[in-house]
DRENLUMKE-287125 format. One record per residue (C-alpha): residue in three letters; x negated, z negated, y. Coordinates in pm, whole numbers, padded with zeros to 5 digits, always signed. Example, Ala and Ser with C-alpha at 12.3 -4.5 7.8 and 13.67 -1.06 7.14 Angstrom:
# residues 2
ALA-01230-00780-00450/SER-01367-00714-00106/
***
This chain:
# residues 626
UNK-11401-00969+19025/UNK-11061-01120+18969/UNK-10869-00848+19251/UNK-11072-00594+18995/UNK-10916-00712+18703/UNK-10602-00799+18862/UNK-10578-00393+19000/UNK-10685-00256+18672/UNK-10361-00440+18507/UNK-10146-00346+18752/UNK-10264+00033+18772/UNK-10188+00011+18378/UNK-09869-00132+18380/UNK-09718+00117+18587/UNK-09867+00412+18408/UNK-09709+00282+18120/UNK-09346+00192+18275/UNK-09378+00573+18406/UNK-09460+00662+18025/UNK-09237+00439+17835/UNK-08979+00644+18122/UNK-09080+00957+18078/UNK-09039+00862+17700/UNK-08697+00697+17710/UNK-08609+01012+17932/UNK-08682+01244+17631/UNK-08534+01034+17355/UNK-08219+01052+17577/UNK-08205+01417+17664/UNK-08293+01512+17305/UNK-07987+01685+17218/UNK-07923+01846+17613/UNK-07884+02207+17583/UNK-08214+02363+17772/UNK-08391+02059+17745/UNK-08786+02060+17735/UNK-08975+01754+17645/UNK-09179+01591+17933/UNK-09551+01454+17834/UNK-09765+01200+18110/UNK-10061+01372+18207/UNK-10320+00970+18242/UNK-10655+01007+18415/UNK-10878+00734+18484/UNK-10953+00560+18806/UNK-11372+00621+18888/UNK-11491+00338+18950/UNK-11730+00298+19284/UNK-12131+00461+19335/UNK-12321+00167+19235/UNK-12563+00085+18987/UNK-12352-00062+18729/UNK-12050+00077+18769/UNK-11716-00038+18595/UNK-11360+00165+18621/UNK-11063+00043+18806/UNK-10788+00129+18571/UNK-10567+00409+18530/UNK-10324+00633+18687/UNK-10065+00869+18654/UNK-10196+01253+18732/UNK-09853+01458+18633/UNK-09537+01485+18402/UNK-09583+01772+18238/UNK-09277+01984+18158/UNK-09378+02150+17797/UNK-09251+02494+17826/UNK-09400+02831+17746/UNK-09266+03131+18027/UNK-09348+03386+17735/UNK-09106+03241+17494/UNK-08836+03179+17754/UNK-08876+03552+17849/UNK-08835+03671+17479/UNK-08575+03461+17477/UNK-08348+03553+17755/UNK-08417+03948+17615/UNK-08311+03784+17251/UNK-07991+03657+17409/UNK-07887+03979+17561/UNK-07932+04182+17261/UNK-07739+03908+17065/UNK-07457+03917+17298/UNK-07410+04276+17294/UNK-07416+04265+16910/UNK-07184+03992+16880/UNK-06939+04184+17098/UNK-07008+04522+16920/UNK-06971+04315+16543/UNK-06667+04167+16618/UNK-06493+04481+16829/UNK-06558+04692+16524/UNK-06444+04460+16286/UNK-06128+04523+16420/UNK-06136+04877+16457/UNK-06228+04830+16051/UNK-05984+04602+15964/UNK-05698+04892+16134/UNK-05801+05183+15990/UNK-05832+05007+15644/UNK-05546+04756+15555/UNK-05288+04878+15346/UNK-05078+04743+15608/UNK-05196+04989+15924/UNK-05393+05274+15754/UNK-05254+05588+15741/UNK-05357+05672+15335/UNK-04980+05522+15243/UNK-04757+05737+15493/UNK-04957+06019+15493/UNK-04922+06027+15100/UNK-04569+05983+15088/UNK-04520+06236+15360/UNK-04654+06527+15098/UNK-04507+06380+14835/UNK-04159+06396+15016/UNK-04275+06786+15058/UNK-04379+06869+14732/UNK-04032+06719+14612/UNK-03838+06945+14894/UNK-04074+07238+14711/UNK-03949+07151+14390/UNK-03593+07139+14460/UNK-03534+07319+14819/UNK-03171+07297+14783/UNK-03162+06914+14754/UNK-03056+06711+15043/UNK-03197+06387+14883/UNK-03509+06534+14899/UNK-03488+06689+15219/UNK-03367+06348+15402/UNK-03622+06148+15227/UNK-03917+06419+15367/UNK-03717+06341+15724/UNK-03750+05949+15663/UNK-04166+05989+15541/UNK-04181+06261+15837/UNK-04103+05958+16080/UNK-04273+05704+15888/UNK-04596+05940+15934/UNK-04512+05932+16281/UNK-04450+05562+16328/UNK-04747+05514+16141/UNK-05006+05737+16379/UNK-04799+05582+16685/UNK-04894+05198+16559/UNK-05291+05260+16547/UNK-05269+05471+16876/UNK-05084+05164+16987/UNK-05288+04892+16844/UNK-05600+05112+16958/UNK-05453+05078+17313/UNK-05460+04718+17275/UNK-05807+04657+17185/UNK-05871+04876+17485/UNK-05681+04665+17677/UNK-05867+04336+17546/UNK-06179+04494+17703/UNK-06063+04501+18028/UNK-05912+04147+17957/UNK-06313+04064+17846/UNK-06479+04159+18098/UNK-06284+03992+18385/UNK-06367+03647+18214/UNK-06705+03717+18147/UNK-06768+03822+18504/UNK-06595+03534+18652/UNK-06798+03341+18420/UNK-07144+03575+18547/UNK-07097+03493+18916/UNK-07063+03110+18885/UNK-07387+03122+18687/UNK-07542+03374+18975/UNK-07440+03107+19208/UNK-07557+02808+19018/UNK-07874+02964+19004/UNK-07895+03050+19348/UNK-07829+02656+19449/UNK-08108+02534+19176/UNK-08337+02788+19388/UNK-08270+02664+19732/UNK-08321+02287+19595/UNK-08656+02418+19406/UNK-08765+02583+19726/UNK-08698+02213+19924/UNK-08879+02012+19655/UNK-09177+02259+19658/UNK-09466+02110+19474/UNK-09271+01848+19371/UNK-08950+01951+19180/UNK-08851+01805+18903/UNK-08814+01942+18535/UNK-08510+01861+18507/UNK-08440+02124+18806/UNK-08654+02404+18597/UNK-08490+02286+18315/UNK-08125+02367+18435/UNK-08212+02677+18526/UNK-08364+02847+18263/UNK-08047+02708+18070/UNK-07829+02893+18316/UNK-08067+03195+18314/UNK-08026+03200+17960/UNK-07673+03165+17941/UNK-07626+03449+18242/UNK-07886+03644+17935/UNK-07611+03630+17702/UNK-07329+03771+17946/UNK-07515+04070+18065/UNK-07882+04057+18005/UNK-08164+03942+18251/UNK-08502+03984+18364/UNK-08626+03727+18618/UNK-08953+03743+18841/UNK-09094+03389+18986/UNK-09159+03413+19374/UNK-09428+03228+19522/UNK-09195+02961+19669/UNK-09074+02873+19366/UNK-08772+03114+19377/UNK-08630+03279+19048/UNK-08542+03642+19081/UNK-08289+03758+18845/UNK-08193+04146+18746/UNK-08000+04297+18509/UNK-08192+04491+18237/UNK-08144+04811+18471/UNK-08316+04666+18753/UNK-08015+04543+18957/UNK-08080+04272+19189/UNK-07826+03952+19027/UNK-07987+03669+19210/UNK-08249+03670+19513/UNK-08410+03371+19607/UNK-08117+03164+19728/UNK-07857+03465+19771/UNK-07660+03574+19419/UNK-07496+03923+19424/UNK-07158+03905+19241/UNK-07044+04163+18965/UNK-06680+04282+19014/UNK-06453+04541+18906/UNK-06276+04829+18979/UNK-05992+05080+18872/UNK-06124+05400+18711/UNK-06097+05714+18943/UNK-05928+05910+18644/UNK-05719+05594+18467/UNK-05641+05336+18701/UNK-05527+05171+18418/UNK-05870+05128+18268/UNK-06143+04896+18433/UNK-06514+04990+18537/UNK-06834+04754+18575/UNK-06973+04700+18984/UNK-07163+04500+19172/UNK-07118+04388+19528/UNK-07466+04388+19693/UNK-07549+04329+20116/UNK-07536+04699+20092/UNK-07249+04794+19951/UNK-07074+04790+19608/UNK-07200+05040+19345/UNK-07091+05129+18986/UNK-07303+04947+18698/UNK-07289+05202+18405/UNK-07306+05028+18094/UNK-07730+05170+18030/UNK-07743+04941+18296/UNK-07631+04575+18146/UNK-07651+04429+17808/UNK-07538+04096+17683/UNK-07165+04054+17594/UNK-07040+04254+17930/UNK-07303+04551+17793/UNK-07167+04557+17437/UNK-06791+04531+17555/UNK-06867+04884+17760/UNK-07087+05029+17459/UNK-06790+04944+17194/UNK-06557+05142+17468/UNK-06754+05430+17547/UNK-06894+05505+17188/UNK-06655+05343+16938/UNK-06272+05319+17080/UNK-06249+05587+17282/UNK-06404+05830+16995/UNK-06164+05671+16736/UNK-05874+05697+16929/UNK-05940+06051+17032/UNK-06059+06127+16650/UNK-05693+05964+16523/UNK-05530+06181+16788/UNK-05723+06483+16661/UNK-05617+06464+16358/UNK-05202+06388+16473/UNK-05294+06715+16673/UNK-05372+06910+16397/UNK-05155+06828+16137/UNK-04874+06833+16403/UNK-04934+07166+16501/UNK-04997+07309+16185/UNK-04662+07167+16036/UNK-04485+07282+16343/UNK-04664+07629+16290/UNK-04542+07657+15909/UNK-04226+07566+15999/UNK-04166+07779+16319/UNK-04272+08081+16043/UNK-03941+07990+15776/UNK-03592+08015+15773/UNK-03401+07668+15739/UNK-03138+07574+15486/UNK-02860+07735+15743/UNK-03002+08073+15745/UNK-03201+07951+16131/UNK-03521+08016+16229/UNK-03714+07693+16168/UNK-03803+07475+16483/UNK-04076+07256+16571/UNK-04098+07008+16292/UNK-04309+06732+16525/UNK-04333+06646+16877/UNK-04674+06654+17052/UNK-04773+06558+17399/UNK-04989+06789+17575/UNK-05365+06715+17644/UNK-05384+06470+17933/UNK-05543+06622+18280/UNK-05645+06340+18567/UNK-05766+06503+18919/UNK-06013+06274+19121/UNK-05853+06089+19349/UNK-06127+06170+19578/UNK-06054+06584+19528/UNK-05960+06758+19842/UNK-05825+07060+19741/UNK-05481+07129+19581/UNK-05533+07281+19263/UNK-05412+07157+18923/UNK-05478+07205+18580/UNK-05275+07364+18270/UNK-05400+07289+17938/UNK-05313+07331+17560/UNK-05468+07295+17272/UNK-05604+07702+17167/UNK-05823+07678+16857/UNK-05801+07393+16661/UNK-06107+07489+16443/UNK-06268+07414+16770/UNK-06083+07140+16863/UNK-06388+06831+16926/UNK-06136+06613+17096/UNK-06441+06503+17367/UNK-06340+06403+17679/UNK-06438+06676+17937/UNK-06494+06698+18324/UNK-06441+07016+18451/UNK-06613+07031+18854/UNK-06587+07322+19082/UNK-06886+07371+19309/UNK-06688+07608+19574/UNK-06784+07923+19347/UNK-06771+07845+19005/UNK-06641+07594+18709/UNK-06839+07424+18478/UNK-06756+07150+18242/UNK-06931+06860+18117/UNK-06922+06581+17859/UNK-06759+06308+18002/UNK-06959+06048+17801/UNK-07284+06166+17804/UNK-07280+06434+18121/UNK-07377+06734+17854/UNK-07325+07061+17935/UNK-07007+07261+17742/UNK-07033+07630+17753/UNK-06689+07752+17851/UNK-06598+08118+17849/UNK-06306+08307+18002/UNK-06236+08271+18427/UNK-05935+08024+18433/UNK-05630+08283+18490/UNK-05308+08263+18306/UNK-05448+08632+18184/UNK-05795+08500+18061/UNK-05805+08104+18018/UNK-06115+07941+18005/UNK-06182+07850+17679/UNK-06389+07535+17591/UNK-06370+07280+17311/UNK-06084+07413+17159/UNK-05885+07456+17503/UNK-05741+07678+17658/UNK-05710+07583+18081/UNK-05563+07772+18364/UNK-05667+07694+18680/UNK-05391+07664+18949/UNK-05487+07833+19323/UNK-05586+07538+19577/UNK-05945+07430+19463/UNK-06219+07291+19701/UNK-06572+07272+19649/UNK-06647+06929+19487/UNK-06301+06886+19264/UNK-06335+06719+18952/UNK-06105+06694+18680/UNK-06092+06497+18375/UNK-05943+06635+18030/UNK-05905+06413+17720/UNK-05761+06690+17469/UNK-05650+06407+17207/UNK-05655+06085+17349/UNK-05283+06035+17378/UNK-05183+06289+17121/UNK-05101+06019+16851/UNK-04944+05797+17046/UNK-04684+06068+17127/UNK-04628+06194+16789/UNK-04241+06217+16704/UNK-04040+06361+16464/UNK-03857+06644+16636/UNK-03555+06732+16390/UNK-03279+06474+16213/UNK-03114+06707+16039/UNK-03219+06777+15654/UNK-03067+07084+15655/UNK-03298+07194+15928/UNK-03598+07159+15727/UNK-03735+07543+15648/UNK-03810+07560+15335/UNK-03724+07915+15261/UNK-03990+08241+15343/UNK-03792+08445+15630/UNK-03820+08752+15468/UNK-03702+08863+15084/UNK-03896+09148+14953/UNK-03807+09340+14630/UNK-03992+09599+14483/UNK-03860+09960+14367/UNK-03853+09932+13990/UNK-04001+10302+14010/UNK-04337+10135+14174/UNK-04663+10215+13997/UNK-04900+10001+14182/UNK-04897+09648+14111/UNK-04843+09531+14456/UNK-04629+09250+14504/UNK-04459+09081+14791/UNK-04641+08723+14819/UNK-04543+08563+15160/UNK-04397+08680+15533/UNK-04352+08470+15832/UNK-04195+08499+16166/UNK-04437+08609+16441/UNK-04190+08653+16711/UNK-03876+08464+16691/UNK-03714+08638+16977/UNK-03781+08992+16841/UNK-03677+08855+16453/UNK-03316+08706+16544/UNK-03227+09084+16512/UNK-03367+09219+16174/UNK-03181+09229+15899/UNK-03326+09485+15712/UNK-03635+09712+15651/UNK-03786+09952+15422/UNK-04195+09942+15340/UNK-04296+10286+15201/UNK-04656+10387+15092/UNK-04783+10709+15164/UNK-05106+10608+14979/UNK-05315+10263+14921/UNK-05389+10265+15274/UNK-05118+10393+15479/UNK-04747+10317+15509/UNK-04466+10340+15729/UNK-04150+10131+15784/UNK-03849+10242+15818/UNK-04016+10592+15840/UNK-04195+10494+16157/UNK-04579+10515+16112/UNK-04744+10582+15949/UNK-04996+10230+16005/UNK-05276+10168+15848/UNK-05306+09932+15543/UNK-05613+09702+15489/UNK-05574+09500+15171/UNK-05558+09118+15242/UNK-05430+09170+15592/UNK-05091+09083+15697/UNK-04870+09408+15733/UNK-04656+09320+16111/UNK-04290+09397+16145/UNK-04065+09349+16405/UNK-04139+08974+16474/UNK-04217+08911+16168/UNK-04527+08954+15905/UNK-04553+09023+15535/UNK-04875+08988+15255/UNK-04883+09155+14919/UNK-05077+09079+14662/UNK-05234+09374+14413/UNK-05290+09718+14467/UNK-05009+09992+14587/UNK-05006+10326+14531/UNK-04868+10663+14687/UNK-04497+10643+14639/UNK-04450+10223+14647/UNK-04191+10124+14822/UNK-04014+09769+14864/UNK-03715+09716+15022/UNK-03719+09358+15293/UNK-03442+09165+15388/UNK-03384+08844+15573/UNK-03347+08546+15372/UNK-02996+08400+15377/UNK-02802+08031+15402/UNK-02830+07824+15102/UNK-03154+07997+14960/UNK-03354+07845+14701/UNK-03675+08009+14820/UNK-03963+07746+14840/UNK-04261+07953+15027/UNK-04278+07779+15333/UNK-04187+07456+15151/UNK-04477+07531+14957/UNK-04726+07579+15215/UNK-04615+07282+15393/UNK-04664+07076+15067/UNK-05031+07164+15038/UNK-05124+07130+15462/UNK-05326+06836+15393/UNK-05531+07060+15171/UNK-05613+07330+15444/UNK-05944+07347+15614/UNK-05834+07299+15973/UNK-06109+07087+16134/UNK-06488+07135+16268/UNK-06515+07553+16221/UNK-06250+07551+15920/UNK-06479+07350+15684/UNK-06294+06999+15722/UNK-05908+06981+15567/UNK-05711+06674+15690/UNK-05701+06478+15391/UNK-06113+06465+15419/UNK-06073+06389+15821/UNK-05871+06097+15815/UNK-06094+05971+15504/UNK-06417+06032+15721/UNK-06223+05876+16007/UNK-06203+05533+15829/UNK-06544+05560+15714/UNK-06684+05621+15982/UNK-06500+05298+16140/UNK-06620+05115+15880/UNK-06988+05234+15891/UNK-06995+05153+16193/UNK-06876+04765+16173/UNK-07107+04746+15881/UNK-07385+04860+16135/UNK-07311+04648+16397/UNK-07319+04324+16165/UNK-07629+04412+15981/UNK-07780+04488+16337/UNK-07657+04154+16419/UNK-07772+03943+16150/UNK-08083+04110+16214/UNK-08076+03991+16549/UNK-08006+03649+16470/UNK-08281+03583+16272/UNK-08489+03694+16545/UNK-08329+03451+16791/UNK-08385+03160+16536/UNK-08724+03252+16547/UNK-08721+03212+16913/UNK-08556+02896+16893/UNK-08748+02770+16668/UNK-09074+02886+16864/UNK-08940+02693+17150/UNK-08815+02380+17020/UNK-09163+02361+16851/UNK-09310+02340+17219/UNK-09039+02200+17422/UNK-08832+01998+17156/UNK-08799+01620+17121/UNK-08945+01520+16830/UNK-08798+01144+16759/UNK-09064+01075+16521/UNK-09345+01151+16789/UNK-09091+01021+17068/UNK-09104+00714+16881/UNK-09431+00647+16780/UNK-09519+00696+17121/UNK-09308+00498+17220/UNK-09417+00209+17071/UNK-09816+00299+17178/UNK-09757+00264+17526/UNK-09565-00060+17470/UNK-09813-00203+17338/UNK-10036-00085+17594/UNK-09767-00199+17806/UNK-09801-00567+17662/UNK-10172-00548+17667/UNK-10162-00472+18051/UNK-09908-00743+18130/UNK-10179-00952+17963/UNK-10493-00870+18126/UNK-10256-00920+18442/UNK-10192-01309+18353/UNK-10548-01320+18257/UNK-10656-01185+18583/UNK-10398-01491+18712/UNK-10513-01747+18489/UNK-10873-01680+18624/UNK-10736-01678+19021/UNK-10567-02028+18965/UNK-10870-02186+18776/UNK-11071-02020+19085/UNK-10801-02188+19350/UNK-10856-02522+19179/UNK-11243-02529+19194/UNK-11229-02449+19573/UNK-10991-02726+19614/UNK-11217-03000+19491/
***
């Protein structure tokens, strides 16, 4: 009777060190990261098959780790999403913050620019005005230069990002690889506190670049990036790396090394903070950047194509007001053939400024969206004679092409970045129409000369002169060769050179052309170049420039006020989670505590029956002894 007693004690007061423990083990981990809260599973001891039959105390079945696989699966989704939103919030901030400060926008320079013109309209004679349209000219310039250049940057910053976030990917691939093999050794009996560290590093790896995870039946954790690749195998981790891009070595691409080889990770492929570093790349930088230099392209080509038309303050034909770099071409390093690619800019109405990879397949070219692997529909076949024409392109294909090639053309990626003003001297500014017309005072018709510009500068440094006589409203002839035909609205062409009338002739009109001089006061071209940022230039001819750049920095701003609200959205989703979790798997120090002091007392009761159990063994001892 007195062993009974004495075993039931002692069976209690170790199930009640192990809680008081497993207690005192919570209370001290109850600010870990990861952490969940450990509960001792009692069950009594059966006593033996007899008629009256009385227990023989207690013992300790299981500490049970309180954790829910559902919520630690919503979780670790909740964590990638998070971490790509973070990334994309805070990337496109930025991008915001660039295209709107006062400091770095383009609103200022671009305003004084055509302010600087309309002055030079107003007086064309003044060299004030034409030095101070040089000066805003280059601060344009400077100005499109810094956001290509700060653009460049934050592209930079990605690759910078994702070298520390893989670095930081692999250890916890590794990590979770060792808590695997030491899961697999414990088996049955591995601790919580093993589980526990792992899910925490699961998690974190989550946040990086997204995970899924599969349980084996050893024990194992299988980890895979939301596209299925394998990140961690039972005790072997792959490693994530990276590589130069086959068409900007400059520029860094997402792979993994596997046993089998290494193999590009396309950005569909991870999420997390690596995921939303590619994603703000792919679908935010580069298309800003390539927008900005879309814009530089038009305007700069546009201006130069004005100018190029007028006669400067010397009496010159104008030259190119701006400086443009040409669309940048990048072969395949893996190409085998010899070919190379011309391109310029053709159409700017069609002008998308997409990346595009053009591939020959040994017969024929095609061309693609580099981004999203679209088809383009390209017409022409490629020859100097007959260009192919695609996105606003015109490309000649050089002899030397193998089946396989691939070529990558970004039409306006680098166009800002190389803007420059092309002229310093004030003087050189054309302000003046190149050709004066003057109408016979003996006209009837009330046709006027309203504008001319140079078509053909070669074929224009000779004319002088030149007589326009009507035969009748639709025909004419100059310098009695003709007669051509006349189509009201349409540009009549000279020699190099091409003139508009406004109003109606009539048989027996005639006007009488010359070239403009030195010195002239003429403001035509000056006035078209004052009122560029007017014309409709972009997307088909319904955009003008002033409207592009101001959907430029709206759109940059749309889409950082996207990405927050997407994020915030997010976040209150992952509080949920949290909250969900710490609910199971959270020390509570209220419970912890009352607990706590249950099983000490129980504790203190068991020491107790214990000394009873003695007291009863010594009074037995001393009956025996009499």
């Amino acid at each position: 009777m007195t062993s009974g007693i004495l075993g039931t004690g002692t069976s209690a007061l170790l199930a009640y060190q192990r809680a008081l423990a497993t207690v005192s083990h919570n209370v001290a981990n109850a600010a870990t990261p990861g952490y969940s809260r450990q509960r001792v599973e009692l069950q009594a001891r059966p006593g033996d098959n007899v008629a009256i039959s009385i227990g023989r105390g207690v013992d300790v079945k299981d500490i049970r780790r309180l954790a829910d696989s559902l919520v630690f699966s919503r979780q670790n989704d909740s964590a990638g999403e998070l971490g790509r939103l973070d990334v994309l919030a805070q990337k496109n901030a930025r991008i915001d913050s660039l295209m709107s400060d006062s400091a770095t926008a383009l609103g200022g320079p671009w305003s004084s620019f055509f302010n600087a013109a309309k002055a030079v309209m107003a007086d064309p004679t003044s060299n004030p005005a034409r030095s101070q349209m040089l000066a805003a000219g280059e601060q344009l310039a400077a100005r499109f230069r810094l956001l290509d250049g700060q653009l460049a940057s934050l592209d930079d910053d990605v690759d910078r990002g994702l070298t520390s976030r893989i670095a930081d990917v692999n250890r916890l691939a590794s990590e979770i690889a060792d808590l695997n093999r030491n899961i697999i050794g414990a088996r049955e009996s591995a601790s919580s506190d093993l589980l526990d560290a792992r899910e925490q590093r699961v998690h974190e790896l989550a946040r990086l670049v997204g995970a899924s995870t599969v349980i084996q039946d050893d024990g194992a954790m299988n980890v895979y990036t939301p596209g299925g690749q394998p990140l961690v195998l039972g005790v072997r981790a792959s490693s994530l790396a990276t590589s130069p891009d086959p068409y900007r070595p400059d520029r860094l691409q997402l792979t993994l090394q596997t046993p089998t080889g290494t193999q590009r990770l396309p950005e569909s492929t991870v999420s997390g903070e690596v995921g939303g570093l590619l994603e703000y790349r792919s679908r935010n930088l580069d298309p800003m950047r390539a927008e900005l230099g879309r814009i530089a392209t038009a305007f700069a080509q546009q201006a130069n194509a004005i100018q190029t038309a007028g006669i400067d303050y010397n009496g010159n034909i104008g030259t190119a007001l701006f400086a443009l770099a040409p669309p940048l071409v990048a072969a395949n390093p893996a190409n085998t053939g010899s070919a190379s690619l011309s391109v310029s800019v053709d159409d700017l109405s069609a002008l998308t400024g997409q990346d595009l990879t053009l591939r020959f397949d040994g017969s024929n070219w095609s061309a693609q969206r580099a981004d999203t692997g679209q088809a383009v529909t390209m017409t022409g076949s490629g020859t100097l004679a007959n260009p192919f024409k695609v996105g606003g392109l015109a490309i000649v294909v050089g002899p030397g092409a193998a089946a396989g090639d691939t070529f990558l053309v970004s039409p306006t990626a680098n166009a800002a970045g190389s803007l420059r003003l092309a002229i310093s001297d004030p003087n050189a500014i054309a302000a003046a129409a190149p050709i004066l017309g003057a109408a016979d005072p003996g006209n009837l018709g009330s046709a006027r000369v309203s504008g001319s510009a140079i078509t053909d500068p070669v074929q224009f440094a000779s004319f002088t002169s030149a007589t326009l006589d009507f035969i009748d409203a639709t025909h004419y002839t100059i310098d009695g060769n003709g007669p051509y035909t006349y189509t009201p609205g349409s540009p009549i062409a000279g020699n190099g050179w091409s003139l508009t009338l406004t109003g109606t002739p009539t048989a027996g009109d005639s006007f009488t052309l010359s070239r403009t001089g030195p010195h002239s006061a003429d403001n035509a071209n000056a006035r078209q170049l004052a009122s560029l940022d007017q014309r409709k230039l972009l997307d088909g001819g319904t955009v003008d420039l002033g409207s592009g750049i101001a959907r430029m920095v709206g759109q940059a701003g749309s889409a950082a006020r996207y990405a927050d609200l997407s994020r915030e959205a997010q976040q209150a989703i992952d509080d949920q989670l949290a909250n969900d979790r710490e609910s199971l798997s959270g020390v509570n120090l209220d419970e912890e505590a009352a607990d706590m002091l249950r099983y000490q007392q129980a504790y203190q009761a068991a020491s107790q029956i214990i000394a009873t159990a003695d007291t009863m063994f010594q009074t037995l001892l001393s009956v025996t002894r009499r």
